[in-house]
N, C-alpha and C positions, 0 to 999 in steps of 0.2 A: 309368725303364723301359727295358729293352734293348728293339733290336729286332729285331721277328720274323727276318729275314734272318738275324741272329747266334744264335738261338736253331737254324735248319734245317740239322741235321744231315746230312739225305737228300735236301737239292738239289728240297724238291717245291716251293717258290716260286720262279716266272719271274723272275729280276731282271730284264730289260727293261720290264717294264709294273705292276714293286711301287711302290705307295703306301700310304699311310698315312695316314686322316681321321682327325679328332677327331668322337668319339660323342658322344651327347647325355648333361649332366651326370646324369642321372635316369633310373630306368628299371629293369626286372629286369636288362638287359642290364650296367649298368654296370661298365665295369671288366673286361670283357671283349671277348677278341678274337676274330677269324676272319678266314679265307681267305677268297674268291671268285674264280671261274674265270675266268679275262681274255675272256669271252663275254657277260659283263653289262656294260651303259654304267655307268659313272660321268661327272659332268659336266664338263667340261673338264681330261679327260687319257682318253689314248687307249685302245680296244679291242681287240685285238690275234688273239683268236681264236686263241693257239697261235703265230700268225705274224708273226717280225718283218718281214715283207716286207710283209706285210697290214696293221700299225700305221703303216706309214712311208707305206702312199699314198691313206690315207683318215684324214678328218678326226676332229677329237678328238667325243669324244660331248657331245651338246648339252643330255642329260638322262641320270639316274641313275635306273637301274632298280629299277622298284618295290619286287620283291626286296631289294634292297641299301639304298634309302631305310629301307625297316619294319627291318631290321638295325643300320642306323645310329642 
């Protein structure tokens, strides 16, 4: 599977604060992807708000937001 970076043509994903989990094996969801805004925590890697200036002097997130967990 390529990845999304190599797929965006039009520069809308931050490379500063892109990651990439693994979903759950099951599910409607499977096998599909999405974006989210660098405004929602995920658990240990940072939140960035837009800002790398903001990512660099606050710590990484301690929980992944609800949001993003039911997506995953």
């Amino acid at each position: 599977m390529q990845n999304i970076l190599g797929l965006d043509r039009v520069n809308a994903f931050c490379r500063h604060t892109h990651i990439e989990l693994e979903g759950k094996k099951t599910g409607p969801l499977v096998g599909l992807t999405f974006g989210a805004k660098d405004i929602f925590d995920v658990a240990g890697y940072p939140t960035a708000f837009g800002s790398p200036a903001w990512m660099n002097t606050h710590p990484l997130a301690t929980h992944t937001a609800p949001a993003i967990e039911m997506l995953i």
